[in-house]
C-alpha positions in Angstrom: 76.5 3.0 118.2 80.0 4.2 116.8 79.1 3.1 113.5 76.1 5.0 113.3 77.4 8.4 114.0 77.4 10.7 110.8 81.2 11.3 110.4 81.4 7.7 110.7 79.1 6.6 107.9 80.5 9.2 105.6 83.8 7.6 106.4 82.7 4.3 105.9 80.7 5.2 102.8 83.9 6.7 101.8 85.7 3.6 101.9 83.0 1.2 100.4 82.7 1.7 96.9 79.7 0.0 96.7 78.2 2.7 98.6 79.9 5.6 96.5 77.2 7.7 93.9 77.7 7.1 90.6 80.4 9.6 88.9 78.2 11.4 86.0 80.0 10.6 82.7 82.2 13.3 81.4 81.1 15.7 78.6 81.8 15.4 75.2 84.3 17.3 74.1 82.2 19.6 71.7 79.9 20.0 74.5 83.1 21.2 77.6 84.3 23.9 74.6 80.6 25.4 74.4 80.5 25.3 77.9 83.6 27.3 79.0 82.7 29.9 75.7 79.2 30.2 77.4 80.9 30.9 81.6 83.1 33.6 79.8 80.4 35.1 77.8 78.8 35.3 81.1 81.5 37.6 82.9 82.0 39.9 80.0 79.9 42.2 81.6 82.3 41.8 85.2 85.0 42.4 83.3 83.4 45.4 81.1 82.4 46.9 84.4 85.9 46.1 86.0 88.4 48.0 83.1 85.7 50.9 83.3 86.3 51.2 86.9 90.2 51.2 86.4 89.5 54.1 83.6 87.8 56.4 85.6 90.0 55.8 88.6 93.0 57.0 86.2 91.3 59.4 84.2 90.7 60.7 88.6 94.4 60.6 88.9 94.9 62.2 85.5 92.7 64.9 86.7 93.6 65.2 90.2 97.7 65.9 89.1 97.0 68.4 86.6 94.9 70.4 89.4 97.9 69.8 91.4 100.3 71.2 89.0 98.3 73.8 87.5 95.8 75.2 90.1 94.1 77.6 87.4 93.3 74.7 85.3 91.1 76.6 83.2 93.7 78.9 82.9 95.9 76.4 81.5 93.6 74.6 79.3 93.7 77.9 77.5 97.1 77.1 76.3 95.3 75.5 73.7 92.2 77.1 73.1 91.5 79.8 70.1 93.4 79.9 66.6 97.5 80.5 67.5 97.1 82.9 63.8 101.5 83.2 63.1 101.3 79.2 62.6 98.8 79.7 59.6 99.3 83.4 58.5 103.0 83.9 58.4 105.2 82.7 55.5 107.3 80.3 57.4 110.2 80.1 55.5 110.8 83.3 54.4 110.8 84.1 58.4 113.1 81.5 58.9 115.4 83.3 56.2 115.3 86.4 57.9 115.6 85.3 61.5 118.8 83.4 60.3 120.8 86.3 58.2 119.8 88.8 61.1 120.7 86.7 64.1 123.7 87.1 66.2 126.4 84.0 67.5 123.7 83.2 70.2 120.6 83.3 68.2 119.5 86.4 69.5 117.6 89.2 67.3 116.1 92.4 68.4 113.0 92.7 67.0 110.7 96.2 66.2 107.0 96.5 64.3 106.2 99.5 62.4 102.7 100.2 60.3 102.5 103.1 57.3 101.7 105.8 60.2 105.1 104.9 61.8 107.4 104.5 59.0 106.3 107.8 56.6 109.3 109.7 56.8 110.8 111.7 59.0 108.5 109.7 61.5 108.9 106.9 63.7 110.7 104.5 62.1 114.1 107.2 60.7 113.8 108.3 64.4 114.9 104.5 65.4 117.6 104.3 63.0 118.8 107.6 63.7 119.2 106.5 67.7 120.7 103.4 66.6 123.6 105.9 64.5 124.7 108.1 67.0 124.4 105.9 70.1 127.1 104.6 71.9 128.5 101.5 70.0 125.0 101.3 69.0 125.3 101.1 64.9 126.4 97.6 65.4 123.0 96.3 65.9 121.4 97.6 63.0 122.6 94.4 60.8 120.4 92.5 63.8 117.1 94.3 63.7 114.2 92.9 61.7 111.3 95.2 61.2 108.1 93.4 61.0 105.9 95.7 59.0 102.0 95.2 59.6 101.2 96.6 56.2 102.3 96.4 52.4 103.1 100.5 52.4 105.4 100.0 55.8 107.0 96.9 54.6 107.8 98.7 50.6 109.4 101.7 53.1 111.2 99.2 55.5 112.7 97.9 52.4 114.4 101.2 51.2 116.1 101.7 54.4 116.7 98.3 56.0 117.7 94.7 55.0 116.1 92.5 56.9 112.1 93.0 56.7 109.2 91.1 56.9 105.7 92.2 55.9 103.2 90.2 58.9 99.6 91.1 56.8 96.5 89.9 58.6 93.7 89.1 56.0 90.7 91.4 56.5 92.1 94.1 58.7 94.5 97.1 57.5 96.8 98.0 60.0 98.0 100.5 57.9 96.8 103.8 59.5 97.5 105.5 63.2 95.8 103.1 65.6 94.7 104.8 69.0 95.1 103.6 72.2 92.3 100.9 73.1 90.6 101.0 69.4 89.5 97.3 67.8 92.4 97.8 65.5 95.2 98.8 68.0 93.6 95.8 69.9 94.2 93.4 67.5 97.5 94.8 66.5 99.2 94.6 70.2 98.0 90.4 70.3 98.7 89.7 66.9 102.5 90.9 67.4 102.2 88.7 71.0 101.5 85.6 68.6 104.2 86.5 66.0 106.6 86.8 68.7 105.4 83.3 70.0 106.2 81.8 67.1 110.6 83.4 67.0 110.9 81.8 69.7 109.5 78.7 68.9 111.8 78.7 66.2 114.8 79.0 68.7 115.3 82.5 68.3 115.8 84.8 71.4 114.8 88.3 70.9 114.7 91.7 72.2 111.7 93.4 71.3 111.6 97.1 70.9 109.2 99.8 70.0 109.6 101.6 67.4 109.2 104.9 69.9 112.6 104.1 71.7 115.8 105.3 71.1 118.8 103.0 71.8 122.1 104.9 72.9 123.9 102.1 74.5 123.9 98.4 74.4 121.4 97.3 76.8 122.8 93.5 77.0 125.5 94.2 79.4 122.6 95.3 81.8 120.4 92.1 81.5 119.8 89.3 84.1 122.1 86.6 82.7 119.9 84.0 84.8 116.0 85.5 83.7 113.7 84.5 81.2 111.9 87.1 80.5 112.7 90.7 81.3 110.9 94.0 80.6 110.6 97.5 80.7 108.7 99.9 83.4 107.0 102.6 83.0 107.6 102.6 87.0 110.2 101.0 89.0 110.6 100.5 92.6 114.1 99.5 92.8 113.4 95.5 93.1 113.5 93.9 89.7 112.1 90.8 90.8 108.9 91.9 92.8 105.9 91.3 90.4 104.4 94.7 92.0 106.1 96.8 89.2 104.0 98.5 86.9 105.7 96.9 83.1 105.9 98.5 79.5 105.5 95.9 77.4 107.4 98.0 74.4 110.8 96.7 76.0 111.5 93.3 76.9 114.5 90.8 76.8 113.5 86.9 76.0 115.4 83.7 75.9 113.8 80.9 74.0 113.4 78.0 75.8 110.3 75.6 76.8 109.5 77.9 79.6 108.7 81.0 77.5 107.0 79.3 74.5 104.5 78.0 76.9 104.2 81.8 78.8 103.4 83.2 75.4 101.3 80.6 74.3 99.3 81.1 77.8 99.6 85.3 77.6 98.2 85.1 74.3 95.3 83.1 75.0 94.7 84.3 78.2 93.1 87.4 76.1 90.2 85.2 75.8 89.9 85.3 79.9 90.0 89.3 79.7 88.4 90.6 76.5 89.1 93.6 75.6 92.3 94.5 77.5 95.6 94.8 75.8 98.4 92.4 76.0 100.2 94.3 78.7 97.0 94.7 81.0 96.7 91.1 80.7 100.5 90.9 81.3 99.3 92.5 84.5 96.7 90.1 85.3 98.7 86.6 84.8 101.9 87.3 86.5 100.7 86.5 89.5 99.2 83.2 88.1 100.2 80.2 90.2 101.2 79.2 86.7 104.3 80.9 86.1 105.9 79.7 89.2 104.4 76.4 88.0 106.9 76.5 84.7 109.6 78.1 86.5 109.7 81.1 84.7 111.8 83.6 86.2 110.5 87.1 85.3 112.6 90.2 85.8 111.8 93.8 86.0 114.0 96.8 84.5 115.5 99.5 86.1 114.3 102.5 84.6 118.1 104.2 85.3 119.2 102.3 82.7 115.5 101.7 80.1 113.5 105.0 80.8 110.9 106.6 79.2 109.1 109.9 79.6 106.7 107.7 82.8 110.3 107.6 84.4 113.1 108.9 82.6 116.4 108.0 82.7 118.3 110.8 85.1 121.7 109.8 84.1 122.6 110.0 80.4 125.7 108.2 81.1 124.0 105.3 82.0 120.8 105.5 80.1 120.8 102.2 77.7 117.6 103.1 76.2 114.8 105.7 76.2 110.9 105.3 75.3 108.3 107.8 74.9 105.8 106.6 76.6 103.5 108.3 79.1 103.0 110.4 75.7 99.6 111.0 73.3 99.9 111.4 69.6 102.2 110.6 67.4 103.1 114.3 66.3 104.0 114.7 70.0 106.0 111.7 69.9 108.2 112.6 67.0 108.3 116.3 68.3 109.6 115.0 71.5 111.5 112.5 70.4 113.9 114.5 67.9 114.6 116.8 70.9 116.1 113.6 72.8 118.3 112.9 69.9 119.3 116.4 70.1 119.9 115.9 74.0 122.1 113.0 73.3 124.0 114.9 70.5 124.7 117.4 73.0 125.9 115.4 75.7 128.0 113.3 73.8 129.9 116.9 71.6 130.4 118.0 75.9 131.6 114.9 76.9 134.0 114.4 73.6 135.7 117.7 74.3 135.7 117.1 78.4 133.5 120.8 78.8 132.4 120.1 81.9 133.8 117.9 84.0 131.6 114.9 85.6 128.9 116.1 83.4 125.7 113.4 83.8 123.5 115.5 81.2 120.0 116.1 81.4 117.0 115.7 78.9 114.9 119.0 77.9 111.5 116.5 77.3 109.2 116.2 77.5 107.6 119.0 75.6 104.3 118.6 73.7 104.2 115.4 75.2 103.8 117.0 78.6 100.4 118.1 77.7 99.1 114.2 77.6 101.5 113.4 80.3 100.5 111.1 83.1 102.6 108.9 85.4 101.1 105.6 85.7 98.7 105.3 88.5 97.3 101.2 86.9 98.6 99.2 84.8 96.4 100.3 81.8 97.2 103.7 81.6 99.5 103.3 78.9 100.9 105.5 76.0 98.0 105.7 73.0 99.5 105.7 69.8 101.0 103.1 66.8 102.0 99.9 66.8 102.4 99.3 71.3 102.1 102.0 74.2 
């Protein structure tokens, strides 16, 4: 009875090779090459289905860190989005040329833009130089300044006066007459100066950018965060220059170049695209609260308008006042009015101070005058100073 259990026959079956089926013959070997082609033809599509798997998992990942890093994600794919026009519009190496003979040891240049409405004489653009003259220890940085004309009449003017000038022309649009506050043109002429500035520092160049409507009478670099990125003027100033709540002028600002700045400009200029129809420092407005700027570690500083005032918030103490802006202001007869009674304020305090008349004297300015007719303190960011080339 043993033998007739079932693990006992397979062992004895095992062990009798007479019982044993017969092995099948092997293939030929034409016939075992065909074969295994044929078993891994059929798993192509396992395999297909596999790796597309594994490519959406990572495109997941992809996807999932760049959400994490950049929370406005459509915010940051508009780093790239739109035309960037200074790479295809300017003259490259001519700017190059420039940027190089006007720079200082540090590659640092200060930077104005002026149309034909701005640089006629006895307008805008003699104003500058003239505050540039009689400033304190001011003359100095004339052989620093380029003037980026926006026009062929501004740039054959700029080159009468000035050495280092470059003519920025945008096919299709003249730039050439008084652009109002908000117009298409002024529009247009506020981002394409954004754009051009992009692209200084993206050549390595630090900059300080300055309106044409402000009058230098000290160095201002002395009075600059050494550790910022970016720094810029107020129209008004609450006394903490990092709190994002200031209200910023845009027609003053201090930039290092470095990664962290090329990509803010490259996101402030296409961020326009996000807020059509606002000017670049309304949009300034709008993005600096942007998850994204933390994201880069750009660290933004605001002025103090003791020191960089304008008619929004002048300067109380002429001997500190670095620079002054007419802002706050309509029309560019007012402007110049105004202006050439500040330059007259500042001849004054400096023939007092020169011959010690009054002792302790801190100076005060008589303006504004016919600017005070169009005066208005800022209340929101766009309410912003209407005339030429930036508020």
């Amino acid at each position: 009875m043993g033998l007739e259990s079932g693990n006992n026959k397979t062992a004895a079956g095992a062990g009798n090779p007479d019982l044993r089926p017969p092995s099948p013959p092997p293939p030929p070997p034409e016939f075992s090459l065909r074969h295994r082609y044929l078993q891994l033809f059929r798993q192509i599509p396992k395999m297909v289905l596999i790796i597309g798997a594994m490519g959406a998992i990572s495109c997941m990942l992809v996807l999932y860190h760049s959400s994490t890093t950049f929370p406005f994600s459509g915010d940051y794919n508009s780093l790239t989005a739109g035309k960037l026009l200074a790479d295809s519009d300017i003259n490259l190496d001519e700017l190059k040329i420039i940027l190089k003979n006007a720079a200082m040891s540090n590659n640092t240049v200060i930077i104005t833009t002026l149309n034909d409405a701005w640089a006629e004489p006895n307008s805008m653009f003699d104003l500058l130089l003239e505050s540039f003259r009689i400033g304190d220890q001011t003359k100095r940085f004339l052989k620093h300044l380029v003037v980026v004309t926006l026009d062929q009449k501004a740039y054959a003017r700029c080159l009468k006066l000035h050495p280092h000038c470059y003519n920025l022309s945008t096919n299709g649009t003249d730039f050439s007459e008084e652009a109002y506050f908000m117009a298409p043109d002024y529009l247009k002429m506020m981002w394409r100066r954004i754009d051009f500035l992009r692209k200084v520092l993206d050549l390595g160049y630090s900059f300080v950018f300055t309106d044409a409507d402000i009058m230098w009478f000290r160095d201002p670099f002395s009075k600059f965060d050494k550790e910022a990125d970016f720094q810029i003027a107020c129209d008004s100033f609450n006394g903490d220059p990092s709190d994002l709540k200031n209200l910023p002028n845009g027609g003053f600002n201090y930039v290092k170049s470095n990664n962290k700045t090329i990509q803010f400009y490259k996101f402030w200029y296409n961020s326009r695209l996000n807020y059509p129809g606002l000017h670049d420092q309304d949009v300034f407005n709008k993005i600096k609260f942007k998850p994204f700027i933390s994201n880069i570690g750009l660290r933004i500083r605001f002025l103090d308008t003791g020191y960089f005032g304008g008619f929004c918030q002048p300067s109380k103490d002429l001997n500190k006042v670095c620079t002054m802006h007419a802002n706050c202001c309509v029309g560019l007869e007012n402007k110049v009015n105004d202006l050439e009674i500040m330059l007259g304020d500042w001849r004054k305090y400096k023939e007092l101070r020169a011959n010690q008349t009054i002792d302790g004297f801190a100076g005060s300015w008589t303006v504004p005058q016919l600017c005070r007719g169009s005066f208005h303190r800022p209340r929101v960011a766009k309410q912003k100073d209407d005339q030429g080339t930036k508020s």
